[in-house]
N, C-alpha and C positions, 0 to 999 in steps of 0.2 A: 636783198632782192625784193623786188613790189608781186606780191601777187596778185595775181590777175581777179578776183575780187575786188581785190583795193581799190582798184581802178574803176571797174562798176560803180564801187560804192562812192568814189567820187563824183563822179555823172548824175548822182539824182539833182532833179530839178526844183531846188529848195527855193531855190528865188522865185521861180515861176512863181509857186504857189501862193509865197508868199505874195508879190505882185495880184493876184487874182484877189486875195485879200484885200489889198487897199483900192482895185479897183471897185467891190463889193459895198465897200465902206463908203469911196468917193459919190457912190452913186446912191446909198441912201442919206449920205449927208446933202444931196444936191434937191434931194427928192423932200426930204421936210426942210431945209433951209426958211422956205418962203412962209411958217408957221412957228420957227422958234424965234426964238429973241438972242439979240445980239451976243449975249454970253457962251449961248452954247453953239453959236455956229463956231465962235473963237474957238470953242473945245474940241466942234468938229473938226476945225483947220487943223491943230496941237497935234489932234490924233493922226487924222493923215500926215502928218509931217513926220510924225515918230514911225509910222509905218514905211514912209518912204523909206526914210535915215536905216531899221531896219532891214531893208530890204537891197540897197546898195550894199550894204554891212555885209550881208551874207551873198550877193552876187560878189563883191571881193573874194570874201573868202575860199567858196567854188573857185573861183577859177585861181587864184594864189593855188588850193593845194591840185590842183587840175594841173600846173606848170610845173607845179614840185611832180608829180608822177609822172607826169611824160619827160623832165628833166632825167630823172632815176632811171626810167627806161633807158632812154637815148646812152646813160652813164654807165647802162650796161656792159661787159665784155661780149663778145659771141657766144662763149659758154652759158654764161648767165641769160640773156636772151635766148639763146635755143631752151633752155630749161622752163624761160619764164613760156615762151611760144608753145610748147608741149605741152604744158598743163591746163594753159589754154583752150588748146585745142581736145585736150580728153574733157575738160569740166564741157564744153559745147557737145561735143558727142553725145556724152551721158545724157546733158539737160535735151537733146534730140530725140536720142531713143526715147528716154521716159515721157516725152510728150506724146511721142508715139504710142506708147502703151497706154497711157491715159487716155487717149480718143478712141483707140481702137475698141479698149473696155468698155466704153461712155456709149460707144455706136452698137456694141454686141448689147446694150443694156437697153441701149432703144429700141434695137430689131427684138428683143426679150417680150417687151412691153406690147407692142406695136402687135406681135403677133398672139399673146394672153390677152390683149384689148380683142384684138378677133374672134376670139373664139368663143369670147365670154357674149359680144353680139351676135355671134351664131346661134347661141342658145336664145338668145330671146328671138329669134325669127319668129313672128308669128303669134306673139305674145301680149302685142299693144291692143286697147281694146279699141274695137272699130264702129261698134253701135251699141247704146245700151238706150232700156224705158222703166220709168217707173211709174207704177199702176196707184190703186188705192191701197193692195195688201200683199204688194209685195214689189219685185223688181228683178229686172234680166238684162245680163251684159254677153256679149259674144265678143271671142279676137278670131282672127284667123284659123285656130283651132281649138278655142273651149266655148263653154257656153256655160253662163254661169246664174243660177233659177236659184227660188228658195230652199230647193232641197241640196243643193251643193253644186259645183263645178264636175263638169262633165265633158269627155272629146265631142269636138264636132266635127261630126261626119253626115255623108251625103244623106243617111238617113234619119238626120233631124229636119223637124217641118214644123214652120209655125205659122197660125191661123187666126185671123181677126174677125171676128163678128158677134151678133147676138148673143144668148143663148138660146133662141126660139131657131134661130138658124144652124147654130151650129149641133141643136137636138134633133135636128133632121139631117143635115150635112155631113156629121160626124159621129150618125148614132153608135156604129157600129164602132166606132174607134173609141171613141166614151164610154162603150157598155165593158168594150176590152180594157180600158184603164181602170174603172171602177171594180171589175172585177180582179184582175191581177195586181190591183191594192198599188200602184204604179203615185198614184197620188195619197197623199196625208193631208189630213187638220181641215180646216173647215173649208179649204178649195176641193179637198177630195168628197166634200158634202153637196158640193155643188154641181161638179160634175156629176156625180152620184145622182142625184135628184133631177138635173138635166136628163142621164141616159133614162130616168123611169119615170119622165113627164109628167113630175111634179111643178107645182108652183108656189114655191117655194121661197122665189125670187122674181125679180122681175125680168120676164122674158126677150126686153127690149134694151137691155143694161148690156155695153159691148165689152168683150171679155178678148185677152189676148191667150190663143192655146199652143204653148211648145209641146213637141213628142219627139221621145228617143227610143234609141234600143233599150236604155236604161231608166227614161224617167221618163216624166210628163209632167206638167204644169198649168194651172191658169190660173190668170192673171185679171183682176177687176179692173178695166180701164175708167182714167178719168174724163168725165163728160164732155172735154172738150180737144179729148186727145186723139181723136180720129186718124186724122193725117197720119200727125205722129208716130203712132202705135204701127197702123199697115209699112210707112217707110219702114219700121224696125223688123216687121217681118219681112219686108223684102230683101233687107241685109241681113239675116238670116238665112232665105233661100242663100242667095248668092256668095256667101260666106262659107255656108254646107259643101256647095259643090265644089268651092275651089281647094276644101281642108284637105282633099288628100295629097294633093300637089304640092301644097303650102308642106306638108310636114316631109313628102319628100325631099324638098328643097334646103326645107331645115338641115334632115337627114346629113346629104352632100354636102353643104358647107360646114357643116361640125367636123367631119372625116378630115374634109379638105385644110382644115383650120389645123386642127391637132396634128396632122403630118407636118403642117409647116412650122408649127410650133417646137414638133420633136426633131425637125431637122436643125433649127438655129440651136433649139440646147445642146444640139451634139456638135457642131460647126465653133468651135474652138478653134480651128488653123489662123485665123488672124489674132486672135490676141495673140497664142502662142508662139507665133512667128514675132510678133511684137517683143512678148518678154524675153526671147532667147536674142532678139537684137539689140535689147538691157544687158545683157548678161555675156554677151559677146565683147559690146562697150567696155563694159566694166571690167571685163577681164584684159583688154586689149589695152597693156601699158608700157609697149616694147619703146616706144620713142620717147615717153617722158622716163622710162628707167634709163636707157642711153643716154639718155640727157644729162641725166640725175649723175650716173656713173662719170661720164667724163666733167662735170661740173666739178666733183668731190675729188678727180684725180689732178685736174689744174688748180684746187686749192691747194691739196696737197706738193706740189710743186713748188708751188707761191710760196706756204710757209717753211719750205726747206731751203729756199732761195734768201727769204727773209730772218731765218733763223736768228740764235746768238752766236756767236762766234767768238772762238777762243783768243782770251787774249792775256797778253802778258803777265808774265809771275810779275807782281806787286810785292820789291821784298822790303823788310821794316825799315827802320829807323838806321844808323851806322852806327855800334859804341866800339871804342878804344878799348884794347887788351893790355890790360896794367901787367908788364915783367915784373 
């Protein structure tokens, strides 16, 4: 009996390929032709010819044993064919189900990802930097809620402010807020000298030199502008204001789509019903062998027939030779 592999395995399309070959071939031999010399287009023709001749050679053969298998079938009994039809039919199943379970795993793996891609962009809400300047001795970047000065990275919130001007101006503008940073040591290193020197109207420096000034709850800074970065600098504090105000929102919003993320995250890890539906329709397959065993059964019991039918059979005593009884 042909099992129904065999027959697949008959079906592959050997010729095709090989045809795709010599049409590959024909067409770079047609593509230099007009640069080699007479010998080797003859080699080229040779070659395509051997490829042809190949390639009839094994379309015969295809279909010679393609005839010989569907011959065998056809030369089937009913018995034999129902058995060959069964096995069939379970190897389809099985190759069913388990496709089934391999997409449904491949889709649970995407909803996996899809949703750990989510969550990992929830954490960065807010994160990207949205304005940054750099001075003569030093530099400041802000995202939607840090702000990040020579003295370290810090939250930004509504009550960061920053301030561009002189320092002849901002020693009158900002006495009081200078005299409190200077005091409460809120600034280090040689910009806390300047501020310093600013709040007690020294000159020190030059009082027409413009200075960029951040303040927090936790820090303060300034910043020696370069002389031609006027514009500049003020643009950078005004996305400063307007970055400060919107921080708290920005971090609530963060906030809610993290929550929102990780819920849906712990729902697909726990949402197993479809694959497991999938593997148990593998495994139902696979169990489910009631019509290729009937098959199988009565196939081995009309063998069994056949060779009792066909047996040897008893046949006559073969007796010797005749000798003569001498009186």
């Amino acid at each position: 009996m042909l099992h129904p592999n065999e027959v697949l395995n008959l079906a592959r399309p050997g010729a095709t390929e090989v045809a795709h070959s010599i049409t590959g071939s024909a067409t770079a031999a047609n593509a230099t032709g007009s640069s080699t010399s007479p010998g080797a287009a003859i080699a080229a023709m040779i070659v395509v010819l051997v490829l042809v001749i190949a390639a009839v050679v094994t379309l015969i053969v295809w279909l010679r044993r393609r005839a010989r298998a569907k011959a065998r079938i056809a030369a089937m009994s009913p018995v034999e064919r129902e058995r060959y039809d069964a096995e069939a039919e379970y190897l389809a199943r099985l190759s069913a189900a388990q496709k089934a379970l391999t997409a449904e795993t491949k889709a649970r793996a995407g909803r996996l990802k899809a949703s750990e891609k989510a969550l990992a962009a929830a954490h960065t809400i807010g994160n990207h930097t949205i304005a940054s300047y750099r001075g003569k001795d030093g530099s400041a970047r802000i995202t939607e809620t840090d702000i990040t000065v020579p003295q370290g990275t810090f939250p930004l919130t509504p009550g960061v402010h920053a301030a561009v001007d002189t320092a002849g101006n901002l020693a009158t503008s900002s006495r009081s807020t200078l005299t409190r940073i200077a005091t409460g040591g809120l600034l280090f290193g040689p910009v806390g000298a300047i501020v310093g020197g600013v709040a007690k109207k020294t000159k020190t420096h030059d009082l027409r030199e413009l200075y960029l000034l951040i303040t927090g709850d936790a820090f303060a800074t300034m910043i020696t502008c370069n002389p031609d970065d006027g514009a500049k600098v003020r643009q950078f504090a005004v996305a400063v204001a307007q970055a400060a105000l919107r921080s708290d929102q920005v971090r609530t919003h963060r906030a809610e789509t993290i929550a929102q993320t990780q819920q849906a995250l712990a729902a697909e890890q726990q949402n197993t019903a479809p694959v497991d539906a999938a593997r148990a329709a593998l495994e139902a397959a696979t169990a489910d062998t009631a019509r290729m065993d009937a098959a199988t059964r009565a196939l081995e019991a009309a063998r069994a027939v056949g060779a009792q039918a066909s047996g040897p059979r008893d046949l006559p005593h073969a007796s010797g030779p005749q000798t003569s009884e001498t009186n």
